[in-house]
N, C-alpha and C positions, 0 to 999 in steps of 0.2 A: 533414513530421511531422504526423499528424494527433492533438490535441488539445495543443498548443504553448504552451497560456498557461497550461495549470493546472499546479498545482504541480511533477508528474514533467517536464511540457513544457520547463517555463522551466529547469530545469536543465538537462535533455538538449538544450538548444537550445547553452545556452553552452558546455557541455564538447563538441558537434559543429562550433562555428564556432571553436573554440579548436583542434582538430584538422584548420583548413581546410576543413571543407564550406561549402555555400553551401546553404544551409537554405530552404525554401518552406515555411513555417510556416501550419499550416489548425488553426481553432479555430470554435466557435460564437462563443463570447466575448467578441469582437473589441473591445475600447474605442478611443474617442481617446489615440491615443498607443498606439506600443509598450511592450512589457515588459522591452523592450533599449535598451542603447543606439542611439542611431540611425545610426550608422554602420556597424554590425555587415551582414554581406549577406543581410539577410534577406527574404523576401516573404513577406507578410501576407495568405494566403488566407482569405475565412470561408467555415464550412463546419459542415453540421448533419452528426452522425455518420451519422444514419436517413437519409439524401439520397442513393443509390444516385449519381444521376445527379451530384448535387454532388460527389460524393468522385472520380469520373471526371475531372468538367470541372478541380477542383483538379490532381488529378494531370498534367492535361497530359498533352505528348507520352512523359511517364515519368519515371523517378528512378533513382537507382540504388540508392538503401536507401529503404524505407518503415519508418518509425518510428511504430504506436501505442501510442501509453497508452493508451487509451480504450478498445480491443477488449473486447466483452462475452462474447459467443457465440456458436454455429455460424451467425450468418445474418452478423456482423462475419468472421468468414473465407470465408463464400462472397463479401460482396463484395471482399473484397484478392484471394481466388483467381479470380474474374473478369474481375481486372484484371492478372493476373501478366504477361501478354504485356508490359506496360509497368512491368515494376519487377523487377529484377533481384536484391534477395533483400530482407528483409522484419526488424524486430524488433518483437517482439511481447509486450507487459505482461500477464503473467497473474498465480497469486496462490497462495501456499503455502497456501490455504485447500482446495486441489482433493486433501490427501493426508489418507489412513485409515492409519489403525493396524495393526497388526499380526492385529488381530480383526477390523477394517473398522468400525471406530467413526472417526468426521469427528469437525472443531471442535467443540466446545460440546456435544457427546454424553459423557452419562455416562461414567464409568470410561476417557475417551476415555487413552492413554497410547502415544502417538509413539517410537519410534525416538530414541536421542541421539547423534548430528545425525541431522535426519532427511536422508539421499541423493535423489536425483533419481530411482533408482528406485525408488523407493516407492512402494506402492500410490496407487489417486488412486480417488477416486469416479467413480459411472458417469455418463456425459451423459447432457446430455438437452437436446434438440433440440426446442422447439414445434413447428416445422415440419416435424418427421418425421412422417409420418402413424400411421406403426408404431410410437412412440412412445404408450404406453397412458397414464399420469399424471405429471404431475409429482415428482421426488423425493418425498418425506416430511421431506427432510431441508433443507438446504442450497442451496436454487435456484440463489445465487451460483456457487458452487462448481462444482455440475452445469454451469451453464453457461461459467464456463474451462475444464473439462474437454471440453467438446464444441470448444470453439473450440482447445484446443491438438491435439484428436484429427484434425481436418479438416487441421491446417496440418500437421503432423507427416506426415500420409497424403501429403500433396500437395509432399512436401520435394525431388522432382526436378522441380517445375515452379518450385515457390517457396520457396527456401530458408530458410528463418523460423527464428530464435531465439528461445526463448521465456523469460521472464524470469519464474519464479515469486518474486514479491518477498515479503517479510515484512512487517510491521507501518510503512508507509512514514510516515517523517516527516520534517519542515522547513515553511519556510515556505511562505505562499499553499496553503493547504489548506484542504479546507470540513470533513473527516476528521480532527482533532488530537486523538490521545487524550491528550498531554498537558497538554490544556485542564482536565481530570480535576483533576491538581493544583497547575494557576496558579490557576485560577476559587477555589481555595478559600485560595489564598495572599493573595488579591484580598480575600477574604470573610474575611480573618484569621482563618482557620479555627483553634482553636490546638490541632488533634492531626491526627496522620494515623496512620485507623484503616484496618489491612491484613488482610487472608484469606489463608488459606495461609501464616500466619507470615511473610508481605513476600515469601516466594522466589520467586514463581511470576515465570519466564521469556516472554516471547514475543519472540520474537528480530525484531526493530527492522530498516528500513534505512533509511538516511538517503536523501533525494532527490539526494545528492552523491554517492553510492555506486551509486547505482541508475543514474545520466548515465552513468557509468565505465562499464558494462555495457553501457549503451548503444552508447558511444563503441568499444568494444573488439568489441562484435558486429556494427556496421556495418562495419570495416574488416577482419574474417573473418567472410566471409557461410559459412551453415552450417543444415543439420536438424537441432534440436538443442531441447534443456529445460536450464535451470540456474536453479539458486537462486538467488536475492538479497538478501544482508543484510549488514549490518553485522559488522565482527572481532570484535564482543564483543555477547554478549545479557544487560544486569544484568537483575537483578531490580526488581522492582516497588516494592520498597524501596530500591534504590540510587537509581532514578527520581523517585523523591520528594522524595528527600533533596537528589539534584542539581536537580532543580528550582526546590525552597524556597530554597537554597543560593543558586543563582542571582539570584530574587527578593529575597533578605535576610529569608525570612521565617523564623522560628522555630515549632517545632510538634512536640508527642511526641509518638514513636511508639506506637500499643495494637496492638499486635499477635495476631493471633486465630488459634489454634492450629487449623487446618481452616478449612472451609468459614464462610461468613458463617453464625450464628447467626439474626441478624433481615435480610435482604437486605431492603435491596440496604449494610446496614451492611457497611463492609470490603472492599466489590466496586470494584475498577477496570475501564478497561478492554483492561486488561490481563493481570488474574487468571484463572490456572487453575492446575488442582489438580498437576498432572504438566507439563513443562518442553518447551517447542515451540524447540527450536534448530536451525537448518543448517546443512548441511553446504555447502562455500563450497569445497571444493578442487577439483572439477570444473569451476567458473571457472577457478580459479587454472592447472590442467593447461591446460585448453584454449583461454586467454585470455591465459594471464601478468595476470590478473587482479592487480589489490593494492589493499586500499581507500582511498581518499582522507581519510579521518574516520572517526573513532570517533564511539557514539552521544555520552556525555559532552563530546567535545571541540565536538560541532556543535550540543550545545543550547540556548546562549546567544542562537543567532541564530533560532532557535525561537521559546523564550519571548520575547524581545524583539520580534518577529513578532506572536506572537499577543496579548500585551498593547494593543500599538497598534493591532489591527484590531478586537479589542471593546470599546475604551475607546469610553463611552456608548453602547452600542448595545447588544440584547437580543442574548444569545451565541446565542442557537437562528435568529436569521435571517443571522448573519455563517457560522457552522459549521453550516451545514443538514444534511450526510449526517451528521454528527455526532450529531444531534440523532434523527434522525431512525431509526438504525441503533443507536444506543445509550439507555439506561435515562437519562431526564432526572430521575429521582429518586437518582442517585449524589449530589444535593445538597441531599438531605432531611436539614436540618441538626436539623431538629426530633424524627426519627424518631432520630437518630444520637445526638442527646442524652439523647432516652428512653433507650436499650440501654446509654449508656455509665454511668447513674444506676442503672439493676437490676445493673449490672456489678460493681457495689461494693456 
């Protein structure tokens, strides 16, 4: 399994040696001490993703599933197709971020309005390959994106050498994440925030999968190797105001709701990161058919161990160096309490 200790890892590691595998776990990450128990049958490769040569020497004389999380883009599937002689079929993490709409408007693009659920075949943006030479500029849009897209188009092509799954996941969460959008509303439960103010009137959906949900996927597409794309998420997608609510709930904190009938009036007032205008749900029965899929957790029932999670990993410490891609990929003014109290004082 390559990238084994972050957060998709360490679940897919326990729901694989739970169904009997005997797991070779490769990470950069590597600390003293495992992330398992010690008894579990694990070996503990290090291993830089960018290492051609390292991802070889780990793989050894071969495997019979190769499992990443970590796959980026077409140059991440030219090395596992490089290597196919020695891995017998393949799962692979991509990301519901790679589908356009009905007009070919992606994530975060105006008027963007998905399909409800959105299916597997849905349109997907087009790749983009740096190392195509034929390749004229980078998107305009989405780089992420573009580049799952190239990395499921390469393995998908190559599905009679190497049979690959691909796991287009949703909004992944649990613990050991550097990625928690529900940091959004503990940090401000922390900060006795006393209102949680919402855009879109709290509904806006982005459909969630838990990292327990997402192992199951795993676990179920290593033991039917297969050419194949499926979604990944959670039974149920609340909203953005059920999330808060279960959150605060959780914490014991108390806090009303302002709810903002459209779009944020002063942004990043009202913005989560979770908010959009039009509802991002999946479709999950194309598991179900060709998996007997069924999910282990709901998002509510698994996010006790969450926030409990994430409270103890930033207690004393600045949130932006414990949750880096968090910080770094999201608006660190979602906690401009100052700016939030201005709007809510012209509100009235």
């Amino acid at each position: 399994m390559v990238g084994a200790t972050g957060q998709i890892g360490r679940a897919a590691v326990r729901a694989l040696i739970a169904d009997g595998w005997r797991v070779r776990a490769a990470a950069r990450g590597l600390r003293a001490g495992a992330p398992w128990p010690l008894d579990w049958d694990v070996e503990l490769v290090p291993l830089d993703r960018e290492d051609d040569a390292g991802l070889a020497v780990a793989l050894g004389d071969g495997c019979d599933v190769l499992v990443d999380t970590v796959a980026y883009d077409a140059r991440h599937a030219r090395q596992l197709l490089g290597l196919a002689d020695r891995i017998g079929s393949a799962v692979v993490v991509s990301s519901a971020a790679v589908y356009l709409d009905d007009a070919g408007r992606g994530f975060g693009a105006e008027g963007v309005r998905f399909p409800v659920p959105i299916a597997e075949t849905q349109r997907t943006v087009e790749p983009f390959d740096p190392d195509d030479s034929t390749a004229v500029d980078a998107p305009a849009g989405d780089t992420y994106a573009a580049g799952k897209a190239a990395l499921e188009r390469q393995l998908l092509a190559a599905g009679a050498v190497l049979p690959t799954t691909l796991l287009r996941a949703g909004a992944v969460h649990g613990p050991h994440t550097v990625h928690p959008r529900e940091w959004h509303f503990v940090k401000r439960a922390l900060d006795n925030r006393p209102v949680r103010v919402l855009a879109y009137g709290g509904e806006s959906r982005f459909h969630p999968v838990s990292t327990a949900n997402l192992a199951e996927l795993i676990r179920l597409s290593a033991a039917e190797p297969g050419a194949r794309v499926l979604n990944a998420a959670d039974p149920e997608p609340p909203t953005v105001r059920e999330i808060g609510a279960a959150i605060h709930d959780v914490l014991g904190h108390g806090a009303e709701e302002v709810l903002i009938d459209g779009p944020s009036p002063a942004p990043p007032v009202g913005e989560t990161p979770w908010s959009t205008p039009n509802p991002v749900v999946l479709d999950m029965s194309l598991a179900e058919r060709q998996l007997g899929y069924r999910p282990v957790t709901g998002y509510l029932a698994s996010l006790p161990e969450t926030v409990r999670w994430l409270v103890d990993a930033a207690h004393g410490r600045d949130w932006r160096t414990v949750f880096t891609d968090l910080a770094q990929n999201y608006r660190t003014d979602y906690f401009d309490y100052v700016a939030e109290d201005a709007w809510l004082r012209r509100r009235h």
